[in-house]
C-alpha positions as CSV (number, residue, x, y, z in Angstrom):
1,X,0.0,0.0,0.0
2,X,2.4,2.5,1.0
3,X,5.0,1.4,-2.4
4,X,2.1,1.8,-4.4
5,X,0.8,5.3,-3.2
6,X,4.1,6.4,-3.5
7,X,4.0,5.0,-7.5
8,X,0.5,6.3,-7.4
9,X,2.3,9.9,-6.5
10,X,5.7,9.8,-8.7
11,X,3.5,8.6,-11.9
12,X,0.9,11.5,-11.8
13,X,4.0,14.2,-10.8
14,X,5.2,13.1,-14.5
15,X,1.9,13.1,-16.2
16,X,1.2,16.6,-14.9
17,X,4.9,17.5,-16.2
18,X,4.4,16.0,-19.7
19,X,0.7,17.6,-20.5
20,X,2.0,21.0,-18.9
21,X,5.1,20.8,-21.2
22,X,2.9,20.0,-23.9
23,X,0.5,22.7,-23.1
24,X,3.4,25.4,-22.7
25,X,4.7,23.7,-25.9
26,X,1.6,24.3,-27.9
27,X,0.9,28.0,-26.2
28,X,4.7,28.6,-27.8
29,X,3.8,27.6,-31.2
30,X,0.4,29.7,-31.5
31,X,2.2,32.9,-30.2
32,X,4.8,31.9,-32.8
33,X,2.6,31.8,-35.8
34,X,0.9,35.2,-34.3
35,X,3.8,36.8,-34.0
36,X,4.7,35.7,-38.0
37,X,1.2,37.1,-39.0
38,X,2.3,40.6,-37.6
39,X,5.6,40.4,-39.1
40,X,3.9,39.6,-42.8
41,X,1.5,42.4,-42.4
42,X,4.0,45.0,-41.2
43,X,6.5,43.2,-44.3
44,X,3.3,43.1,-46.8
45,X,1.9,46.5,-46.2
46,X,5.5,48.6,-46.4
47,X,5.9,46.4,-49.7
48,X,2.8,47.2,-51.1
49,X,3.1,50.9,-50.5
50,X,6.4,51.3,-51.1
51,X,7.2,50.1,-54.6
52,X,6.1,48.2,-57.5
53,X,8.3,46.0,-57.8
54,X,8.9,44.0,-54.2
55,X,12.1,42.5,-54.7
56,X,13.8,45.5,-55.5
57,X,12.2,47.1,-52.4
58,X,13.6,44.7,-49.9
59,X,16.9,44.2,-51.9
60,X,17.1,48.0,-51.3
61,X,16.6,47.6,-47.6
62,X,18.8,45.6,-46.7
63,X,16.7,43.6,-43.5
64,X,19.1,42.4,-40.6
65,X,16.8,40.3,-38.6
66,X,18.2,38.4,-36.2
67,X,14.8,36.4,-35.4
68,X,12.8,36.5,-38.7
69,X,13.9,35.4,-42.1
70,X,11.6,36.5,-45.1
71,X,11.7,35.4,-48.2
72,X,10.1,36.6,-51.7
73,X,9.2,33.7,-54.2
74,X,8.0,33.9,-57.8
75,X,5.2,32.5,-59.2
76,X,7.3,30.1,-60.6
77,X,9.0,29.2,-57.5
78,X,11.6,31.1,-58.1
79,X,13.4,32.6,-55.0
80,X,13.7,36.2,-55.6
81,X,14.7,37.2,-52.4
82,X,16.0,35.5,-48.9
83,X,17.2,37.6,-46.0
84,X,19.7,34.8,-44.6
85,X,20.9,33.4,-47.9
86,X,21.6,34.5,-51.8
87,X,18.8,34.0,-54.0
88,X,20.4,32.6,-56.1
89,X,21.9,30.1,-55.2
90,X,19.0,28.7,-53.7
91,X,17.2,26.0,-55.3
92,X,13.1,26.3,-56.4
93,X,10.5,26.4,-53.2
94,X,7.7,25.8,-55.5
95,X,7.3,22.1,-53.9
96,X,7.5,24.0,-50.3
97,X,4.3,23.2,-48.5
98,X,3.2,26.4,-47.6
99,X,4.6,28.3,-51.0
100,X,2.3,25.4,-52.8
101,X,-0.7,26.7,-50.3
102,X,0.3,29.8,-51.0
103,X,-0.2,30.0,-54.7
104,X,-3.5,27.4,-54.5
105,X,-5.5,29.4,-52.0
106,X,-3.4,32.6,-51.1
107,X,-2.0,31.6,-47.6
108,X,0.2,28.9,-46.8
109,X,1.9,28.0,-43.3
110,X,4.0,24.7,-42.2
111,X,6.3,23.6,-39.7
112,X,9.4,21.7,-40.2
113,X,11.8,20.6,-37.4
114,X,15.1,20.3,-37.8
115,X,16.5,17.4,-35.4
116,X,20.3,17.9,-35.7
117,X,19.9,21.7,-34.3
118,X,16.7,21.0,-32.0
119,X,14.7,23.7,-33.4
120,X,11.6,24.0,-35.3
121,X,11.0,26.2,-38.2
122,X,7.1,28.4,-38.2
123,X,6.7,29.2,-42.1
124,X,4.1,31.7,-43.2
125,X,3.4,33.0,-46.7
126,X,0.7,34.7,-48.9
127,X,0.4,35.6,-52.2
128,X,0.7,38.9,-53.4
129,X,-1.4,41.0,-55.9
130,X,1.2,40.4,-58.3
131,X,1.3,36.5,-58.1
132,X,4.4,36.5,-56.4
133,X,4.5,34.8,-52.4
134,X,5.6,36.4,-49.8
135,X,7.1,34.0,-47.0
136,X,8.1,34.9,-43.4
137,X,9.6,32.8,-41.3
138,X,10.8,31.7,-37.3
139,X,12.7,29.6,-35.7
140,X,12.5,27.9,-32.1
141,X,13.3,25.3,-29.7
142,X,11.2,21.8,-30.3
143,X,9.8,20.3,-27.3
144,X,12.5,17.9,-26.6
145,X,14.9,21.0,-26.6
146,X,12.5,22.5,-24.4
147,X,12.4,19.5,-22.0
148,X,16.0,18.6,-21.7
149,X,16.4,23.0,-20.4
150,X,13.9,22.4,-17.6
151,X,14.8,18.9,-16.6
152,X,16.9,20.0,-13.7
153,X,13.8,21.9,-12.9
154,X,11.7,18.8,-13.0
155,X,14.3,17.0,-11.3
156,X,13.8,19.2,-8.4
157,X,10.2,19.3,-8.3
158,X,10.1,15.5,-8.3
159,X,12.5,14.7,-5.5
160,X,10.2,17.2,-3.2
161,X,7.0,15.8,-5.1
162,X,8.5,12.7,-4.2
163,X,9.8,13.3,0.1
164,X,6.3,15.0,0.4
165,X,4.5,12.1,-1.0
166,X,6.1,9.3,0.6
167,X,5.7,10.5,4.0
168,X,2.0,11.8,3.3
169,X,2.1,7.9,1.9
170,X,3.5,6.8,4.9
171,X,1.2,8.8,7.3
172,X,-1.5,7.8,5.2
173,X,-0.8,4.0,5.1
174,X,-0.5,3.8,8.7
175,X,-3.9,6.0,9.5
176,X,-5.2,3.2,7.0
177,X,-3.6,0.4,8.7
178,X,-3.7,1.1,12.1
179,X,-7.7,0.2,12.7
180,X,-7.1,-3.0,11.1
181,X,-3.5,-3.8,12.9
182,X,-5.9,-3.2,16.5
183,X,-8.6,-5.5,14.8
184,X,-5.7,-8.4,14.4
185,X,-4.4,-7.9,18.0
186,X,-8.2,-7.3,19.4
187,X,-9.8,-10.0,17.1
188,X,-12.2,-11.7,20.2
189,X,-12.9,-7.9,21.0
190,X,-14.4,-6.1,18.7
191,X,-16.9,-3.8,20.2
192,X,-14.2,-1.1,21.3
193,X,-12.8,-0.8,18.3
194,X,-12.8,2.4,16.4
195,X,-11.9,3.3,12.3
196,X,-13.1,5.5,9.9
197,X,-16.2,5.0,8.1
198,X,-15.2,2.6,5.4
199,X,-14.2,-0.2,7.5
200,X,-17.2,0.1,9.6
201,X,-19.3,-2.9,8.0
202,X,-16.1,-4.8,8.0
203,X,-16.0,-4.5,11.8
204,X,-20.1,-5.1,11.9
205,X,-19.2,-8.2,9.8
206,X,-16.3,-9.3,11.9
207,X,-18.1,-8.6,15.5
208,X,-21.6,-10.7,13.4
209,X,-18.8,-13.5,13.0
210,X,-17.0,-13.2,16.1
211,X,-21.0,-13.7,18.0
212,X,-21.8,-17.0,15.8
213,X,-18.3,-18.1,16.5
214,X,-18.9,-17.9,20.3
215,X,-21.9,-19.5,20.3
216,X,-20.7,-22.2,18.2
217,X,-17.8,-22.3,20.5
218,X,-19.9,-23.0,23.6
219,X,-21.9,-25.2,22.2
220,X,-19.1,-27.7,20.7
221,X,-17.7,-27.2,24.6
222,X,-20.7,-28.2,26.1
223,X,-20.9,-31.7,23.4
224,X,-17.3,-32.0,24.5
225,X,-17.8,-31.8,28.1
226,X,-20.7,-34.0,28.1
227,X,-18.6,-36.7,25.7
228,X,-15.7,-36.6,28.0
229,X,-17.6,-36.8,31.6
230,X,-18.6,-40.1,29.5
231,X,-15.8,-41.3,29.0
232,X,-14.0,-40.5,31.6
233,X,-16.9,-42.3,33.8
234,X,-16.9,-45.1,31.9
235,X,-16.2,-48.7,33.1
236,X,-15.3,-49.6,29.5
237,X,-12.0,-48.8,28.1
238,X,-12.3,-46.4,25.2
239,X,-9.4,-45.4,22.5
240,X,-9.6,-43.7,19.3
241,X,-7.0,-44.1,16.6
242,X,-6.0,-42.0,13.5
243,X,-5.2,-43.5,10.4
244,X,-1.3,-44.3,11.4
245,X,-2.5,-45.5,15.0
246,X,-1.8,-42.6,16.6
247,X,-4.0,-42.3,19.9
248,X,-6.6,-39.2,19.7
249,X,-8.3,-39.7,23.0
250,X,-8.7,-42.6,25.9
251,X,-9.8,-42.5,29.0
252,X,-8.8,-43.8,32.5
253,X,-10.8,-47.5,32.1
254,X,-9.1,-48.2,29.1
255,X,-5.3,-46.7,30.6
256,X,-6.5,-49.0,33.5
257,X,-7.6,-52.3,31.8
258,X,-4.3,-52.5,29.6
259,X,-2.3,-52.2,32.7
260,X,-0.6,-48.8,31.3
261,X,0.9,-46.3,33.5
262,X,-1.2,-43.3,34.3
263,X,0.5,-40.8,31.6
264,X,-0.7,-38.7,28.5
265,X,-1.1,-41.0,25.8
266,X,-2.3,-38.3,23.0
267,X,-0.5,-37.7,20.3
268,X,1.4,-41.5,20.5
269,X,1.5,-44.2,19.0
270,X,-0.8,-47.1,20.5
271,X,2.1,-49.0,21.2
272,X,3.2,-46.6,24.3
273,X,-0.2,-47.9,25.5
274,X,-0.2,-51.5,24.7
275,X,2.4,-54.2,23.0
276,X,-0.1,-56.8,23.4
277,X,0.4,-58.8,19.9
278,X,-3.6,-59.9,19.8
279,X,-4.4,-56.1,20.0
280,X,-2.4,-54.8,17.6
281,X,-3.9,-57.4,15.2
282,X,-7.1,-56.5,16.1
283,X,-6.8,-53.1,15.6
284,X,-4.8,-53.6,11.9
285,X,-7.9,-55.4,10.8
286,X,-9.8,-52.2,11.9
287,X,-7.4,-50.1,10.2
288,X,-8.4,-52.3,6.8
289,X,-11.6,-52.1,7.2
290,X,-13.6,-54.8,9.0
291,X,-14.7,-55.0,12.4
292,X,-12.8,-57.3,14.7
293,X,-12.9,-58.4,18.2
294,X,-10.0,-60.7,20.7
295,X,-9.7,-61.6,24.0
296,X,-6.6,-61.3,25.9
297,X,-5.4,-61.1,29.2
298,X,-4.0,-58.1,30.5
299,X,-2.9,-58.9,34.1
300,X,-4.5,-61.4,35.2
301,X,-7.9,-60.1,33.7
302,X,-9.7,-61.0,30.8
303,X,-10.4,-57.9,28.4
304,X,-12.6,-58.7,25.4
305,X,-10.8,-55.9,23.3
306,X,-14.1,-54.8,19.9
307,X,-12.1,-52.7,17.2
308,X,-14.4,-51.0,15.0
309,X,-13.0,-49.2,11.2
310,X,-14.2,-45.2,11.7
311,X,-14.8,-44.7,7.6
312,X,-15.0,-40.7,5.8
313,X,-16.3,-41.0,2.8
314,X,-16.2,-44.6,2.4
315,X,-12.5,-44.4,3.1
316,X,-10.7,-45.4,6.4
317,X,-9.6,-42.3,8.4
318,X,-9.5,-44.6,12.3
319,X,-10.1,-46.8,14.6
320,X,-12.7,-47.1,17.8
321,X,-11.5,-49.3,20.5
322,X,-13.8,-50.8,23.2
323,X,-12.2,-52.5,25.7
324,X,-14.8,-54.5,28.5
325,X,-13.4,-56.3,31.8
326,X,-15.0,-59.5,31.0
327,X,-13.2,-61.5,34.0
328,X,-15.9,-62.1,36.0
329,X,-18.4,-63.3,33.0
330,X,-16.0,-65.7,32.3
331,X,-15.2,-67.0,35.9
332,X,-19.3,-67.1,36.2
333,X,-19.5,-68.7,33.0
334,X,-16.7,-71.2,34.2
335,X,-18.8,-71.4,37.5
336,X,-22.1,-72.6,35.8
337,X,-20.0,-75.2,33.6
338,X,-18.4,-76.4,36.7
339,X,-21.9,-76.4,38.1
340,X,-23.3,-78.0,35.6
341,X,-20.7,-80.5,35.2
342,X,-20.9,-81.1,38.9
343,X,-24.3,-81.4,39.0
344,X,-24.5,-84.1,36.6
345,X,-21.8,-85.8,38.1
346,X,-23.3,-85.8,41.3
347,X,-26.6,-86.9,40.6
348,X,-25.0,-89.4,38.5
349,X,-23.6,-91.4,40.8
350,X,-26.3,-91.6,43.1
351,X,-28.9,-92.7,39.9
352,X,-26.4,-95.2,38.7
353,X,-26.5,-97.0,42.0
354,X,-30.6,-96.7,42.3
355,X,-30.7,-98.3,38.9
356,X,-28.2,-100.9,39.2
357,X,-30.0,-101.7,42.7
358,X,-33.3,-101.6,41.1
359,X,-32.4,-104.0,37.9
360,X,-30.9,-106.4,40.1
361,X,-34.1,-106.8,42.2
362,X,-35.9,-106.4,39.2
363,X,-34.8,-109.5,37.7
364,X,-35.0,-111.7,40.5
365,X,-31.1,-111.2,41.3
366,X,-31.5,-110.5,44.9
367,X,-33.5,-114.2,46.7
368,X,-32.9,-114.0,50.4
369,X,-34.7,-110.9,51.9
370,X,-31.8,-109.7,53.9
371,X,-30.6,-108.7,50.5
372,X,-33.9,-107.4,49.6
373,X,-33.6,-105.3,53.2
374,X,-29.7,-104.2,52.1
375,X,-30.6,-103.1,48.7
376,X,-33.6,-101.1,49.3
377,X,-31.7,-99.3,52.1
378,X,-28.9,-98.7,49.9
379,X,-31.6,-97.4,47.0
380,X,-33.4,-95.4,50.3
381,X,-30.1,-93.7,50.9
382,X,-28.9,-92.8,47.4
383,X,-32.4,-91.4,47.1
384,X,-32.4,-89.2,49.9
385,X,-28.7,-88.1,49.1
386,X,-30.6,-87.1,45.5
387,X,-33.2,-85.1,48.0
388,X,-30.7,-83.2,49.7
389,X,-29.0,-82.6,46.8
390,X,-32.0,-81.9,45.4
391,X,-32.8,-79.3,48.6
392,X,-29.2,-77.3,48.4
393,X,-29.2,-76.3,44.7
394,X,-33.2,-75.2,45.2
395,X,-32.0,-73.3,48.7
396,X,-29.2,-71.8,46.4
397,X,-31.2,-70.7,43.4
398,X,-33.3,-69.2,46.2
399,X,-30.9,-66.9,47.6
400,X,-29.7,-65.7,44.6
401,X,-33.3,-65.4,43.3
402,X,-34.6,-63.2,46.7
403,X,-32.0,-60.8,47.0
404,X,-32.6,-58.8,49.8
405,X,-36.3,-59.3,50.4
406,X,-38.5,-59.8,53.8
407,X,-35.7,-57.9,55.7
408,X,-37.1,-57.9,59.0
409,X,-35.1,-57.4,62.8
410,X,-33.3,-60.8,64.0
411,X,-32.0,-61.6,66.9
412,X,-29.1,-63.3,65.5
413,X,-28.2,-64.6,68.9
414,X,-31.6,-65.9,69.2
415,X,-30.9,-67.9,66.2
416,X,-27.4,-69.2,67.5
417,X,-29.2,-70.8,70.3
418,X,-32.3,-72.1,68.1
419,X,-29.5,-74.1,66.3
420,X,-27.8,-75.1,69.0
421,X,-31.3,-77.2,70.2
422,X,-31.4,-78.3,66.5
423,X,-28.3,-79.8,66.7
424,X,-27.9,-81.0,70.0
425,X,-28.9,-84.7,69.2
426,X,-26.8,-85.3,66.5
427,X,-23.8,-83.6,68.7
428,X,-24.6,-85.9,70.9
429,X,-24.3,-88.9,69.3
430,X,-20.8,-87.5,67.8
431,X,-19.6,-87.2,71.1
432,X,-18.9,-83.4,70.4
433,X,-20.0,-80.5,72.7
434,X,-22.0,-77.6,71.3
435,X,-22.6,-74.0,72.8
436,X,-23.4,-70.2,71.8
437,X,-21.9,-67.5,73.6
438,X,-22.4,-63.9,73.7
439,X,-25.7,-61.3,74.4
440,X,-28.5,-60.2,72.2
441,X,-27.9,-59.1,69.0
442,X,-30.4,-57.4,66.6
443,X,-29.8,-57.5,62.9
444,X,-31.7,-56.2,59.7
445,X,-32.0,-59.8,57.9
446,X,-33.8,-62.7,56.4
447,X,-34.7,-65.3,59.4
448,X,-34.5,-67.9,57.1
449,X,-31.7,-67.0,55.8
450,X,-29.7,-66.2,58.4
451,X,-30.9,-69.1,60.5
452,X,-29.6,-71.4,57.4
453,X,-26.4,-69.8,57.6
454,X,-25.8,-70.6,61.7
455,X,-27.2,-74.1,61.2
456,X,-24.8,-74.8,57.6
457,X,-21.4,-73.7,59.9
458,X,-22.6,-75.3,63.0
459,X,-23.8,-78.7,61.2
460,X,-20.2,-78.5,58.7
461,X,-18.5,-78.2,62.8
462,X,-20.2,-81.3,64.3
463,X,-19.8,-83.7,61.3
464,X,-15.9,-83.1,60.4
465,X,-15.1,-82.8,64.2
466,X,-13.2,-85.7,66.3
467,X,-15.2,-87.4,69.3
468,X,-14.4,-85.6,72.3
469,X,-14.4,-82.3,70.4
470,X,-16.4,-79.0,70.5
471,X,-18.2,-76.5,68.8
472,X,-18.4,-72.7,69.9
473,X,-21.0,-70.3,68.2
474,X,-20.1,-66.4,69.3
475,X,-22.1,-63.4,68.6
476,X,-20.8,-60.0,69.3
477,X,-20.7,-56.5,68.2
478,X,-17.6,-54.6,65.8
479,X,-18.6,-51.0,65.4
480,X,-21.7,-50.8,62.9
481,X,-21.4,-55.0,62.3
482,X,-22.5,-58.1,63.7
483,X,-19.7,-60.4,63.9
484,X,-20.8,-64.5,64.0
485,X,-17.9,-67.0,64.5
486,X,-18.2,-70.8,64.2
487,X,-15.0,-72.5,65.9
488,X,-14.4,-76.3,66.1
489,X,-11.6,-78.8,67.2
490,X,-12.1,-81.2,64.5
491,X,-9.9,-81.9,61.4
492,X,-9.3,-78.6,60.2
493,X,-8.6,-77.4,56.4
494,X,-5.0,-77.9,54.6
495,X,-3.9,-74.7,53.6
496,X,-4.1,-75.6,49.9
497,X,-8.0,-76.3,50.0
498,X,-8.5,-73.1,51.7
499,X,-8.8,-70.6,48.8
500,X,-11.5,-72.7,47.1
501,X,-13.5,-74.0,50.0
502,X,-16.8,-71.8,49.3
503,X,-16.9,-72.4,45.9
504,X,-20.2,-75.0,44.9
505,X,-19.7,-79.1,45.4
506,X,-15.9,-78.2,46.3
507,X,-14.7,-81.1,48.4
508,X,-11.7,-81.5,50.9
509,X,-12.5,-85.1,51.3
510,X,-15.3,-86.7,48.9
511,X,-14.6,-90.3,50.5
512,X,-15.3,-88.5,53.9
513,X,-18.4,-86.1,52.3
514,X,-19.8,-89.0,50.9
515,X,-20.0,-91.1,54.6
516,X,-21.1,-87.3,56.1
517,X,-23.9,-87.1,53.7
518,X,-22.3,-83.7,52.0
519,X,-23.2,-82.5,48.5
520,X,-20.2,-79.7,48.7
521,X,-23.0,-76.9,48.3
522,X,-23.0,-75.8,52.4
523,X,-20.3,-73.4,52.2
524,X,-21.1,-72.2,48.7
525,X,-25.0,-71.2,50.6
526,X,-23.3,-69.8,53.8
527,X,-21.1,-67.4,51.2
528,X,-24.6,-66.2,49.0
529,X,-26.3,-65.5,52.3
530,X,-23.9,-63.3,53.7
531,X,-23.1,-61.7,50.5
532,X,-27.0,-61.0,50.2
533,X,-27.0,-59.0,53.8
534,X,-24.1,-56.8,52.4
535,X,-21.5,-58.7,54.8
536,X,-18.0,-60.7,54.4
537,X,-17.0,-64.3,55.5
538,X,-13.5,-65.2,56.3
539,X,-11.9,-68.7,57.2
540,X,-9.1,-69.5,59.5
541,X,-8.0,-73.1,59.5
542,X,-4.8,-75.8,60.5
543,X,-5.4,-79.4,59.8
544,X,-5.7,-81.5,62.7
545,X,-6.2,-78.2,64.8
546,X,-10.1,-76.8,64.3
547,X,-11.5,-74.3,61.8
548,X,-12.9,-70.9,62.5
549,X,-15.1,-69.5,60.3
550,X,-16.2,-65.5,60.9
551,X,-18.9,-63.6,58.9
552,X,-19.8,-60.0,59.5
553,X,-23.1,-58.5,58.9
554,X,-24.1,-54.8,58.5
555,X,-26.4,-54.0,61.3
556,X,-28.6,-51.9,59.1
């Protein structure tokens, strides 16, 4: 801008020079001609009057001019008299231009320019009442001749043209400037701003833009806000991926689930996150296009990693990651085949004998009826091991089925002593001792429940205890819980069998369970009840020194 009004400036200095030279020029070559004109009349009329013959006349005079030159030519074109040179020696002007005009119309003028001296020659003529022409002439400087005697003038008048402009160019450039240079530093803040009247609807546009650009600000904050308080509360891992695996956003689940280090992943490449070979896969197939899924284990849980193509256009520009903790829908899953599996082989056994049993009666096998007596006793007790069986995985479905339902006040001591009568016969006749200690204890619970939990520990403490033993039920209070400990002297637990005791038809001894009348689904009850009333069990054990078993329960 401030290059081209100083162009702008230089370029119209020299116009104005070149149509004032070529005014001055032409003002030059009218007072020329005018001046000729007077010279021919004063020349014409002193001819006229003065003699006949007009050759003579201004032979006779003998003119000195140092400006003028005049000339007399003959009809014929003839040069009968020049004031600079001798007439004749000078060759015919009838071909002149303005002797020509002369002779044709009676006035003739031309200008010829001479560009060896600079000057240009004014030529006037007319003819004279006795045919012959008389021609006056002038010479002056041509316009170029002009131009190059006032160039240092022009010089001059262009280097000040030229300081003057460029600092009014300057001055101008940066008035000009200056409302737009606060606009660039002030962009966000528009309404303060002041210019001069044609930028105004650029700021009106601007501050328009700058209101829309706000509001769509805010609004792709809030959908950004809202995405990542969803991500970031998310239980499921979640990565996205660029086109060359770079990571664009994951939250904590997925940092978490990988096993990564807590760290700002964005910006790297997914391998700072995870070098799990079954990932990268996964997310390669993504990255070509289909949808693929794996499951791997990422410290000692199982992730079931779903990579999903993200497509623009039809054309693959990412990758969604979902990573799910699926480690305890696969231990259940393993849990209800082991169930199953359990289940079947339990009930198995038990059928197998009723049958063979059965058959062999059946068919007349069995004669004396002592036999008869031993079989059906042995069909009696498989059957009513099926029963119980039958009883534990109802009681179990049961508690897993009810929840939390019919909470009602128990007296949980109240229920320690109930059992204790229960039990009291067949402690007895195991020669073991059975007691419950402690003061009255209210709990929010299922009676049932809770009265199937004392009488599973107490029952599991009288069968695997020795003769001479004992069984000790406490109740007591531990801040806000109800603590309920089961302690025998009998065989105790090995160590190794510890870990796995509460899981369902887990046996330490299935010779001895068998002879007990256990189906290995007491413990697993005893866990589900207590985990329904919000509480915790815990086992301490030695073999051959006793087993305590401890469960606290939430009072409320």
């Amino acid at each position: 801008m401030y290059w081209s009004l100083c162009a702008t400036s230089i370029l119209l200095v020299l116009l104005t020079m070149a149509l004032t030279l070529w005014s001055v020029y032409g003002l030059l070559v009218r007072q020329a001609k005018t001046d000729l004109r007077q010279e021919y009349n004063l020349i014409a009329r002193s001819i006229t009057y003065a003699a006949p013959n007009a050759a003579d006349y201004l032979d006779s005079l003998d003119l000195r001019l140092e400006s003028f030159r005049v000339t007399m030519i003959a009809p014929d074109g003839t040069v009968l008299f020049d004031t600079d040179n001798n007439s004749n020696k000078m060759e015919n002007h009838l071909s002149r231009p303005e002797i020509a005009s002369a002779l044709e119309t009676g006035k003739g003028e031309d200008i010829r320019r001479s560009e060896t001296m600079g000057l240009d020659s004014f030529y006037y003529a007319e003819k004279l009442p006795d045919g012959s022409v008389l021609r006056v002439s002038n010479q002056t400087r041509s316009i170029g001749a002009v131009f190059v005697s006032i160039i240092p003038l022009i010089a001059g008048i262009v280097l000040v043209i030229l300081v003057a402009g460029m600092a009014i160019a300057s001055r101008l450039t940066r008035r000009m400037l200056r409302p737009i240079e606060e606009l660039a530093k002030n962009i966000g803040n528009t309404d303060t701003l002041e210019g001069y009247e044609e930028l105004e609807p650029f700021f009106v546009k601007i501050r328009e833009q700058n209101r829309l650009i706000s509001q769509q600000m805010e609004h792709l904050r809030e959908e950004r806000d809202t995405i990542r308080t969803i991500t970031s509360n998310m239980k499921e891992g979640l990565v996205l991926l660029d086109r060359g695996r770079s990571i664009l956003s994951v939250n904590r689940s997925a940092i978490s689930l990988l096993g990564a280090k807590s760290a700002d992943y964005t910006g790297k490449n997914l391998l700072n996150l995870s070098r799990g070979v079954e990932m990268d896969e996964c997310v390669g197939r993504a990255l070509a296009g289909a949808s693929a899924d794996v499951v791997v284990d990422c410290d000692g849980r199982a992730c079931h990693i779903f990579a999903s193509p993200v497509l623009n256009a039809g054309e693959v520009c990412g990758a969604i990651v979902l990573i799910m903790d699926v480690t305890e829908q696969q231990k259940a899953e393993k849990i209800r085949r082991d169930f199953t599996a359990n289940v079947s082989h339990e009930l198995k056994t038990p059928l197998t004998s009723i049958s063979g049993f059965a058959e062999m009666i059946e068919n007349g096998m069995v004669g004396q009826e002592a036999d008869v007596k031993k079989f059906a006793g042995r069909i009696y007790r498989e059957a009513s091991r099926l029963i119980t069986l039958t009883d534990d995985i109802i009681r179990l479905a049961r508690i897993e089925e009810d929840g939390r339902a019919d909470m009602e006040p128990v007296d949980l001591k109240a229920v320690a002593d109930s059992v204790v009568n229960t039990l009291a016969f067949t402690a007895e006749q195991k020669q073991v001792a059975i007691a419950a200690g402690g003061g009255p204890l209210t709990v929010q619970g299922n009676a049932r429940m809770l009265e199937e939990l004392v009488y599973n520990l107490a029952e599991n403490a009288v069968k695997y205890n020795r003769p001479g033993g004992r069984v000790d039920i406490g109740v007591r209070r531990e801040g806000d819980c109800a603590v309920l400990t089961v302690s025998d002297t009998g065989i105790g637990i090995p160590k190794e069998h510890q870990e796995r005791i509460f899981e369902r038809f887990y046996r330490v001894d299935k010779s001895r369970s068998k002879q007990t009348g256990g189906t290995g689904l007491g413990l697993s009850i005893v866990k589900h009840i207590v985990e329904r009333h919000g509480g915790t069990i815990s086992l301490v054990s030695a073999q051959d020194a006793g087993t305590t078993v401890t469960a606290r329960i939430p009072l409320q």
